[in-house]
VOPA-9283 format. One record per residue: x, y, z of N, C-alpha, C in turn; residue in one letter. Coordinates in Angstrom, 2 decimals. Example, Ala and Ser with C-alpha at 12.3 -4.5 7.8 and 13.67 -1.06 7.14 Angstrom:
BEGIN
<<13.19,-5.69,7.80>,<12.30,-4.50,7.80>,<13.20,-3.30,7.80>,"A">
<<12.85,-2.25,7.08>,<13.67,-1.06,7.14>,<12.90,0.03,7.87>,"S">
***
This chain:
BEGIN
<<118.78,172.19,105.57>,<119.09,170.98,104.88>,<120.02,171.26,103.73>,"X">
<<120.99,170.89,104.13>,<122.14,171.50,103.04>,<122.75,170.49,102.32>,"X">
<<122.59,168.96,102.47>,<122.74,167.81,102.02>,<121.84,167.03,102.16>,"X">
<<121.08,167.66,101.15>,<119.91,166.53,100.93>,<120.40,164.77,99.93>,"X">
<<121.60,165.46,99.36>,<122.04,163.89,98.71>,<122.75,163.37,99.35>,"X">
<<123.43,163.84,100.51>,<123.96,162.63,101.52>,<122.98,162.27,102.46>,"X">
<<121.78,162.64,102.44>,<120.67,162.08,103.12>,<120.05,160.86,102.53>,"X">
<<119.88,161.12,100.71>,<119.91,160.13,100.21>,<120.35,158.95,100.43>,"X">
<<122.13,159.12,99.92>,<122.52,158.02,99.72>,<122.46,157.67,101.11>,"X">
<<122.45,158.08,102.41>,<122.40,157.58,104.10>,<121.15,156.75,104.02>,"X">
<<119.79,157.27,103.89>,<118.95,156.24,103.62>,<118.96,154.90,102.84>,"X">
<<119.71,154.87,101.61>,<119.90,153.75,100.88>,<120.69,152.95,101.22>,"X">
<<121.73,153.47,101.84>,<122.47,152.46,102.94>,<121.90,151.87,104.20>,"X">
<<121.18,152.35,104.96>,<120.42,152.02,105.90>,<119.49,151.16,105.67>,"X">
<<118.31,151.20,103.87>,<117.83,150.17,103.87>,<118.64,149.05,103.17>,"X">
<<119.84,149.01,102.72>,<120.35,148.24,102.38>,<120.71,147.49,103.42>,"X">
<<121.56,147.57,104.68>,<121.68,147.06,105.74>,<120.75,146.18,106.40>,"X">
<<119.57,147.06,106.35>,<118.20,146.60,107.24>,<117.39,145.23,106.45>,"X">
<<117.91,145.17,104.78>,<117.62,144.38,104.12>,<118.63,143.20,104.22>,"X">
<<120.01,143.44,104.70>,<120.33,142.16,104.73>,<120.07,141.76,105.98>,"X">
<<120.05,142.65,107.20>,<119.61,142.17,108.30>,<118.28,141.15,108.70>,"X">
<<117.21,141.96,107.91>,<116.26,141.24,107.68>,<116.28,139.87,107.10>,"X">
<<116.47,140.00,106.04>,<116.98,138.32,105.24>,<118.15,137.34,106.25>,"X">
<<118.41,137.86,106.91>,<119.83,136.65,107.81>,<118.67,136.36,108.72>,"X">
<<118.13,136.98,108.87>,<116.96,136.79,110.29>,<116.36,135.80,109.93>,"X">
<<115.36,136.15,108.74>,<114.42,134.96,108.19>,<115.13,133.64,107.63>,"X">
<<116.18,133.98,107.30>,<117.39,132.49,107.05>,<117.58,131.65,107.85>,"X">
<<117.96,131.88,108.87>,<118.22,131.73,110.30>,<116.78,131.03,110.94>,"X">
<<115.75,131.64,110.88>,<114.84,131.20,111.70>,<114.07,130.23,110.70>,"X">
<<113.47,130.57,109.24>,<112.81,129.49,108.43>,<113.58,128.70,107.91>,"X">
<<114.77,128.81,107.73>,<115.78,127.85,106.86>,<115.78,128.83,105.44>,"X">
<<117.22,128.49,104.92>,<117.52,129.26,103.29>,<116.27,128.95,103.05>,"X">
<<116.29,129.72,101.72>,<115.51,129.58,100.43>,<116.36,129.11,99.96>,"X">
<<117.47,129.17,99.43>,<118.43,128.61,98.75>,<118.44,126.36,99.20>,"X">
<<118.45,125.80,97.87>,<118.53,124.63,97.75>,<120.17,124.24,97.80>,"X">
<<120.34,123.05,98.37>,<121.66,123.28,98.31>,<121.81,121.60,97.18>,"X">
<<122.62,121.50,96.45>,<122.29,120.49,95.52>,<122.97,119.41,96.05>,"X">
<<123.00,118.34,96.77>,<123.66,117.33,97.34>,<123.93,116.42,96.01>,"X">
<<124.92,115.76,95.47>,<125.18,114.71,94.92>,<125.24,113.30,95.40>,"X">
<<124.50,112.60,95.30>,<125.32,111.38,95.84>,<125.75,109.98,94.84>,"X">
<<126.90,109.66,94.99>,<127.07,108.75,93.98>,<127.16,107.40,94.88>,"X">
<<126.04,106.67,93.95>,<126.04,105.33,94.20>,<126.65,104.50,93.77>,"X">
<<128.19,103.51,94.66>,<129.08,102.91,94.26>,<128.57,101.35,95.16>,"X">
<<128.72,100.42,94.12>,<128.68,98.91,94.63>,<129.44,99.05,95.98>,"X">
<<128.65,98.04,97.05>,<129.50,98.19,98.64>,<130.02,96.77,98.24>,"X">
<<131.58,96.90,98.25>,<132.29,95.45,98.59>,<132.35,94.84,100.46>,"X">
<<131.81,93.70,100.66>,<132.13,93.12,102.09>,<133.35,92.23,101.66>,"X">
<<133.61,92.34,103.04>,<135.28,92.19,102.92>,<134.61,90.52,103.82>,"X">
<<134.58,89.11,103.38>,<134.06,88.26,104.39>,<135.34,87.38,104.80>,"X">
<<135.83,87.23,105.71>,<136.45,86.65,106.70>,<136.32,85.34,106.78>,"X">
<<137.21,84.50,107.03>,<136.87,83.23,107.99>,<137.33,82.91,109.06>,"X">
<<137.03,82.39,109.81>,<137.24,82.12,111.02>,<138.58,81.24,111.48>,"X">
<<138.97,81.80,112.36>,<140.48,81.69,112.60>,<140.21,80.62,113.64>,"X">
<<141.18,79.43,113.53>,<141.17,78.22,114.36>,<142.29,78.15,114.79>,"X">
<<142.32,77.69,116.17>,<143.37,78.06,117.06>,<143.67,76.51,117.38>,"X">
<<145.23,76.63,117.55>,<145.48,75.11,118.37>,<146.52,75.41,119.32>,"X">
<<146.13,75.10,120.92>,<147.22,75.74,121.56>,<148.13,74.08,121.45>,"X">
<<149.39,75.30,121.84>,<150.45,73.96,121.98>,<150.86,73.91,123.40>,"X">
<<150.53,72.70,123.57>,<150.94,72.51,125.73>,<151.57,71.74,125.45>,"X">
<<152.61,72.46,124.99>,<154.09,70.95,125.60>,<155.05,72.07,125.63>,"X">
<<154.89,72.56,126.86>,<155.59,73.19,128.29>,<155.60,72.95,129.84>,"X">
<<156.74,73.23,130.12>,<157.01,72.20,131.45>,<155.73,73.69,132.36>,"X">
<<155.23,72.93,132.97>,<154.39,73.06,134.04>,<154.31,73.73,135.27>,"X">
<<154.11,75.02,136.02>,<154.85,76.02,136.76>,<154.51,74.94,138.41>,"X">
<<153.65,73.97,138.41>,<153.34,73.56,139.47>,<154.17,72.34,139.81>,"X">
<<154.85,72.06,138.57>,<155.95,70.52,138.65>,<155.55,69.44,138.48>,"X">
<<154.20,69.37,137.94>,<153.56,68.05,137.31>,<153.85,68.29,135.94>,"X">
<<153.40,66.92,135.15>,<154.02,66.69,133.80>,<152.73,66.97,133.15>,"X">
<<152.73,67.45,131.78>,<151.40,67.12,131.28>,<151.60,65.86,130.30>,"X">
<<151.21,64.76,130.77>,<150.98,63.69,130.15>,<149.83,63.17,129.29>,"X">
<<150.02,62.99,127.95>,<148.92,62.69,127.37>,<148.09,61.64,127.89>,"X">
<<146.57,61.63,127.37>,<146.39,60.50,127.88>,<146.12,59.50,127.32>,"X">
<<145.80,58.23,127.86>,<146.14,56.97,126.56>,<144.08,56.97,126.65>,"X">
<<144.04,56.86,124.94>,<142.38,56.21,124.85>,<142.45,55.15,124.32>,"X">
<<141.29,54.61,124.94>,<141.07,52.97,124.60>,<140.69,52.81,123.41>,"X">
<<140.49,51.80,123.12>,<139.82,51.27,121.72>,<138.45,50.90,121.78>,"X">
<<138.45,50.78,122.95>,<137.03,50.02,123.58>,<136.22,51.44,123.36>,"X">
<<134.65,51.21,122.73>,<133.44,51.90,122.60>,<133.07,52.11,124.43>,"X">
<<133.29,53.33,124.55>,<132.48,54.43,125.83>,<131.14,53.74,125.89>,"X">
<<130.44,54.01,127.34>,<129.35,53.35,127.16>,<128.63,54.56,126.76>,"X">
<<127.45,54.44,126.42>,<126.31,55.23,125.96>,<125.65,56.02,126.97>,"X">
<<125.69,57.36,127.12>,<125.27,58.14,128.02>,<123.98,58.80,127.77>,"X">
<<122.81,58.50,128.41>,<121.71,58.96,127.59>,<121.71,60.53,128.32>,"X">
<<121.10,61.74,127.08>,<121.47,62.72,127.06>,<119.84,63.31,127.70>,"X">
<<119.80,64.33,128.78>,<119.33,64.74,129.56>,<118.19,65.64,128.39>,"X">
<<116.66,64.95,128.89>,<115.77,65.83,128.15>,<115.22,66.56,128.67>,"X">
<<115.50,68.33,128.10>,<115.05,68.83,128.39>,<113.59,69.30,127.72>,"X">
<<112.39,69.83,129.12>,<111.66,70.53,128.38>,<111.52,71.92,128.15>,"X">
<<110.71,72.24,126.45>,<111.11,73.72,126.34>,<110.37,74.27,127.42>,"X">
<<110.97,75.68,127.60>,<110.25,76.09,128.16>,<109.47,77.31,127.65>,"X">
<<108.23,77.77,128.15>,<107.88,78.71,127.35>,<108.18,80.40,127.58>,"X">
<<108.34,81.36,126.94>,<108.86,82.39,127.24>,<107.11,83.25,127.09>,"X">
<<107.02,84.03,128.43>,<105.34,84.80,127.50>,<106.28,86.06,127.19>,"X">
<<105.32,86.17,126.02>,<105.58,87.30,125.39>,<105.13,89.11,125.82>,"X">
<<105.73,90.22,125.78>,<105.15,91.07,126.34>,<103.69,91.58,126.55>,"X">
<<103.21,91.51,127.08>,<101.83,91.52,127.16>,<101.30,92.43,128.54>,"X">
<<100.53,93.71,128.33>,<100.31,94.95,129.34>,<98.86,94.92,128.98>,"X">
<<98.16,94.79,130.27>,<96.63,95.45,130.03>,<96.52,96.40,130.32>,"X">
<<95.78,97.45,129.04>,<95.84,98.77,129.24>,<94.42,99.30,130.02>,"X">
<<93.52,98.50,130.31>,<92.28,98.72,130.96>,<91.02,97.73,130.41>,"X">
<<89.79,98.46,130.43>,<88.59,98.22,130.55>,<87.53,98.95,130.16>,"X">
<<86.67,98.13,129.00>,<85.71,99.28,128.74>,<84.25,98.47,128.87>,"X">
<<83.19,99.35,130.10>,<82.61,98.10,130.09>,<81.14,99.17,129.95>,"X">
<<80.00,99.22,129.42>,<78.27,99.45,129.67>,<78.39,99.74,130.67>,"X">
<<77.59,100.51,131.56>,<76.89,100.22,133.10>,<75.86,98.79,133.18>,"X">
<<75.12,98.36,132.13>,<74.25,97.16,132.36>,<74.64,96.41,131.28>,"X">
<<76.05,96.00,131.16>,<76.55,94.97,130.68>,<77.42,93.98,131.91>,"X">
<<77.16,92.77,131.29>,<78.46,92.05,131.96>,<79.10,91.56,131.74>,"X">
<<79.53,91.85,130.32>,<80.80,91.42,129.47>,<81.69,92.65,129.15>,"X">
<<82.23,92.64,129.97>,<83.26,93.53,129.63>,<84.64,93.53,128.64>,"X">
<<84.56,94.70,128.09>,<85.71,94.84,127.06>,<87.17,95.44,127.15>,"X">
<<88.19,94.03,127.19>,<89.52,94.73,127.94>,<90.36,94.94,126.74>,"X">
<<91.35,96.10,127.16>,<92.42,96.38,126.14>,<93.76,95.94,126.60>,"X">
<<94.33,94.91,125.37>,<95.53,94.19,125.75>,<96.14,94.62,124.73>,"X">
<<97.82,94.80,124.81>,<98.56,94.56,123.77>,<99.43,93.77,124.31>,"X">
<<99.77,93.24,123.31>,<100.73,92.00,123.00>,<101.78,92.17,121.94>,"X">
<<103.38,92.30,122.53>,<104.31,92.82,122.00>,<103.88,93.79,120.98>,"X">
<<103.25,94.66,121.29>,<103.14,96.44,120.42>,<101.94,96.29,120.06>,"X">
<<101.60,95.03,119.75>,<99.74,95.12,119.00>,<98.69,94.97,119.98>,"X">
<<98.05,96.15,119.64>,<96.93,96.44,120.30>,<95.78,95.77,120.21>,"X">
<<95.05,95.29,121.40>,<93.51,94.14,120.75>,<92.54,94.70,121.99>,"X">
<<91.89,94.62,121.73>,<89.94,94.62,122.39>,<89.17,93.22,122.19>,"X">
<<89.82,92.79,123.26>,<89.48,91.30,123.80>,<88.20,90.76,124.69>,"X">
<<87.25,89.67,124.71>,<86.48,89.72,125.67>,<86.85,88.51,126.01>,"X">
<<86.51,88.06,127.25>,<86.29,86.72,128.17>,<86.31,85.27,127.13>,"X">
<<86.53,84.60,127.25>,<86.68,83.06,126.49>,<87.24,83.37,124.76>,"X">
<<88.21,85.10,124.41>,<88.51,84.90,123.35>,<89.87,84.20,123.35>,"X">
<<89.88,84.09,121.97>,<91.32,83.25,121.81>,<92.27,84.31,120.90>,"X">
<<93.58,84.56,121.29>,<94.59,85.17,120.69>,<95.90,84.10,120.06>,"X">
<<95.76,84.36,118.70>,<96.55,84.05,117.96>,<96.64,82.58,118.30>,"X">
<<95.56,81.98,118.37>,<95.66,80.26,118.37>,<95.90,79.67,119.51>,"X">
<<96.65,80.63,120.64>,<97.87,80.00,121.64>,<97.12,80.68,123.32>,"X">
<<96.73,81.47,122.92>,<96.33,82.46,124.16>,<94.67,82.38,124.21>,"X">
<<94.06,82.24,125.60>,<93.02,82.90,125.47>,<92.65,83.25,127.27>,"X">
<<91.69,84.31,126.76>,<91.70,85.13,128.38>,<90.65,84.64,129.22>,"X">
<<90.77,84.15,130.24>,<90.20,83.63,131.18>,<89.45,84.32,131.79>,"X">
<<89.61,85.53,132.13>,<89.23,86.23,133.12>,<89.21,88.31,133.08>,"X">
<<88.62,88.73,132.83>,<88.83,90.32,132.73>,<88.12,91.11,134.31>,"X">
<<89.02,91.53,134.90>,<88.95,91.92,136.38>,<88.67,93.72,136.48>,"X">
<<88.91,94.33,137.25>,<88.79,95.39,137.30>,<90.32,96.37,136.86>,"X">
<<91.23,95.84,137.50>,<92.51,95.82,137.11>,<93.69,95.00,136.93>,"X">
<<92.87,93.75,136.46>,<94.24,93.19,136.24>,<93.49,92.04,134.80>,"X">
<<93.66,91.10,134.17>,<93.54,90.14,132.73>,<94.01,88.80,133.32>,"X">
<<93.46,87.85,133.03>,<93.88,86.72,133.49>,<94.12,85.97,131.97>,"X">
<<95.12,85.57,131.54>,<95.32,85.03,130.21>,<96.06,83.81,130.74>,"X">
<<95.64,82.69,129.80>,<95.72,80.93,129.67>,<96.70,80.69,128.45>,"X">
<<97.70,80.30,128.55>,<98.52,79.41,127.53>,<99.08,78.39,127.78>,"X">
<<98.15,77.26,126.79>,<98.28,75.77,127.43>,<98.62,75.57,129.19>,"X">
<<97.41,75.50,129.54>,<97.04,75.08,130.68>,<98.34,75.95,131.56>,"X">
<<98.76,76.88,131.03>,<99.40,77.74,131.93>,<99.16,79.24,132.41>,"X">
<<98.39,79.62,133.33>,<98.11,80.67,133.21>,<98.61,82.00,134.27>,"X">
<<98.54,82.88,133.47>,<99.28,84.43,134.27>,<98.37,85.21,134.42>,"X">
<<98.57,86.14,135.77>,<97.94,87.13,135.52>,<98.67,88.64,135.13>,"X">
<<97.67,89.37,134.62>,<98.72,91.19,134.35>,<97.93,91.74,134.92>,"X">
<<98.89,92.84,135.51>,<97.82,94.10,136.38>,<97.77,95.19,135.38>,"X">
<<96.96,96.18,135.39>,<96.81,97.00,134.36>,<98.07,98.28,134.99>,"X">
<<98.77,98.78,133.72>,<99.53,99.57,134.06>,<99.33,101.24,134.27>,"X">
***
């Protein structure tokens, strides 16, 4: 051993290396330690609001088919009265999935799970939902639900 101080300093380089190696590793895999300081400056948002652009075409051009476009003459005379077609609304049901059934062995009211657009309920037979709905019927796999004298059935999904 005839250089024991370039053995030295060889080791101190080696753990120097192995130390940054190490640290890029754990950087890399846990995220820095280092914070990084984001600024953000909050400036009033201007909307830019628009109005609406109204169009008027102009048709007084001769005609590729060889007819004229002639205005037309309106009377003075009151149109008769056209009575306007009533419609009824109609109703839209809302999403509604039965997710099953939870029932006793010696019960016979069984307890079904409905949701109704995202909300979840634990419903039984003759309840009423939200004023408008109520369930007629709880089956093995499927809910029979009533809204105003209209009723659907769902199969469980």
């Amino acid at each position: 051993m005839k250089s024991k101080k370039l053995t030295y300093v060889l080791l101190i380089v080696v753990a120097l290396i192995w130390y940054k190696v190490f640290f890029r590793v754990k950087d890399s895999l846990f995220g820095s330690s280092e914070e990084f300081g984001l600024t953000v400056q909050s400036a009033p948002i201007e909307l830019l609001v628009t109005n609406k652009d109204t169009v008027v075409l102009d048709l007084n051009y001769r005609d590729p088919f060889g007819t004229q476009n002639k205005p037309e003459i309106v009377d003075d005379e009151p149109l008769e009265q056209v009575e306007k077609p009533v419609f009824k609304e109609q109703f839209v049901w809302p999403a509604i999935n039965f997710m099953g059934r939870v029932q006793k062995t010696n019960s016979t009211n069984p307890l079904a799970i409905v949701r109704i657009d995202g909300i979840q309920l634990f419903v039984r037979k003759n309840d009423e939902l939200f004023g408008d709905f109520r369930i007629k019927k709880i089956g093995r796999d499927s809910v029979v639900i009533v809204h105003k004298n209209e009723s659907k059935i769902f199969w469980r999904n």
